[in-house]
N, C-alpha and C positions, 0 to 999 in steps of 0.2 A: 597774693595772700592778703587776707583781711588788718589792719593796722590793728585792730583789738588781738588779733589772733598772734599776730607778731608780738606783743606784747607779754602775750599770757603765756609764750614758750619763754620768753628772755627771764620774765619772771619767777616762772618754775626755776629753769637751770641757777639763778638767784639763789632762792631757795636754796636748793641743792647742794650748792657752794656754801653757801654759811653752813647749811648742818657738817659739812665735811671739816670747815673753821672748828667748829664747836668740839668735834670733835677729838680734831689736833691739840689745841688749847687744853684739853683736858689730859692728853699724854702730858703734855709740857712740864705741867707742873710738878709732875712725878719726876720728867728727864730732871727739872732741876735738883730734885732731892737723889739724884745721882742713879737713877733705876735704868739701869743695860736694856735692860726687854723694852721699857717704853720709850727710851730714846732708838731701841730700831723700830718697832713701831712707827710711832711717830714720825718716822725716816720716810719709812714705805708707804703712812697715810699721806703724806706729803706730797711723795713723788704721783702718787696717785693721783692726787687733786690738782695737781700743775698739769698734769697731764688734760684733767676733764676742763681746768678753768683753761689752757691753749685753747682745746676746741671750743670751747665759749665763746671766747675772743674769735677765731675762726667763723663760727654762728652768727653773730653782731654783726661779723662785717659784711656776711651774704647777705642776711636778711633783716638788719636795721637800718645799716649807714645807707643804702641807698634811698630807702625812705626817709629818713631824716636829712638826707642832703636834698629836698625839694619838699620836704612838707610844710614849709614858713620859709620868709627873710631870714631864718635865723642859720636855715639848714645847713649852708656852707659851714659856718663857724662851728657850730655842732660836730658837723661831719670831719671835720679838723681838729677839734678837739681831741674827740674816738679815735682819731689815729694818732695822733700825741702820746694817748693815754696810751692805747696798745703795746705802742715802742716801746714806752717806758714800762709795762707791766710784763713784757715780753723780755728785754732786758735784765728785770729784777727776777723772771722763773729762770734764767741761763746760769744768774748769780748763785742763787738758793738748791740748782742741782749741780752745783762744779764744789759745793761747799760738805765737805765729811766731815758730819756732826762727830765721829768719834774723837777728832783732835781739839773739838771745843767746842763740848755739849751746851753748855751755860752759853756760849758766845751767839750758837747754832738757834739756839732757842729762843735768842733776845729777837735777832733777824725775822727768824718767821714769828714772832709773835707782831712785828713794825710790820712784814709784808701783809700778816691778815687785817690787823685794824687798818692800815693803808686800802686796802681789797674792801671792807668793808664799807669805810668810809666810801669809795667810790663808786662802788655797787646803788648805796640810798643818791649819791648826790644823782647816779642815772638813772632811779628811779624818779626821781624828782623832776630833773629840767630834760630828760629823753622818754622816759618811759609811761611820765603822765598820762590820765586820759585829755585831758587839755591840749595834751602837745600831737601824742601821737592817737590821732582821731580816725573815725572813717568816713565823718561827714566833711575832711577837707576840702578848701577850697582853693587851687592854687593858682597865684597873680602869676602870668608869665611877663608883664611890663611892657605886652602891647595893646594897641587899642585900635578902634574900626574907626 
């Protein structure tokens, strides 16, 4: 697959993912004014998006990290990063579904509002130094470190 084209899918699913933020975010602030229906709402857009951002993470890892662990010098650490990141983002959706907002809506609320701007923020910094068109090109050229 084309590196533009890899690109243009990780991006969409991007997308995707914030509008589903957005629209959590927007139950939120009703859960905190104490509202039952949008804190299960909210509950189920949740579970919903942990669901779609798993296979996300799933997607990245078929079809980025192996391009990014040889498209520059940089690739390794890149590719080491993404699975950093994964663990740990994999780890925070096990927390955010073992956790029943009914015993601490305010508490449930603060957490996923930390997990989306956390997702957020991570989302732009891999658009930046991974999903560039500078980084992730299709005219690369790549050094294997030997010579004739």
């Amino acid at each position: 697959m084309e590196n533009a084209k890899i690109r243009k899918i990780i991006l969409v699913e991007h997308e995707g993912l914030r509008g589903n933020l957005r629209a959590i975010e927007e139950l939120l602030d009703l859960v905190s004014q104490g509202d039952v229906v949008a804190l299960q709402n909210a509950h189920q857009q949740l579970i919903n998006m942990l669901q779609t951002f798993l296979r996300h993470i799933e997607h990245e890892e078929a079809i980025l990290q192996p391009v990014l662990e040889k498209i520059d010098a940089w690739g390794p650490q890149r590719k080491a990063a993404m699975e950093e990141e994964h663990k740990v983002q994999r780890a925070l959706v096990m927390k955010l579904t073992s956790i029943n907002p009914i015993n601490d809506p305010a508490g449930w609320a603060r957490d996923v509002r930390i997990f989306a701007k956390d997702l957020l923020l991570d989302m732009a910094d891999e658009e930046k130094t991974c999903l560039s068109p500078n980084v992730l090109r299709d005219d690369v050229v790549v050094v294997d470190g030997t010579s004739e």
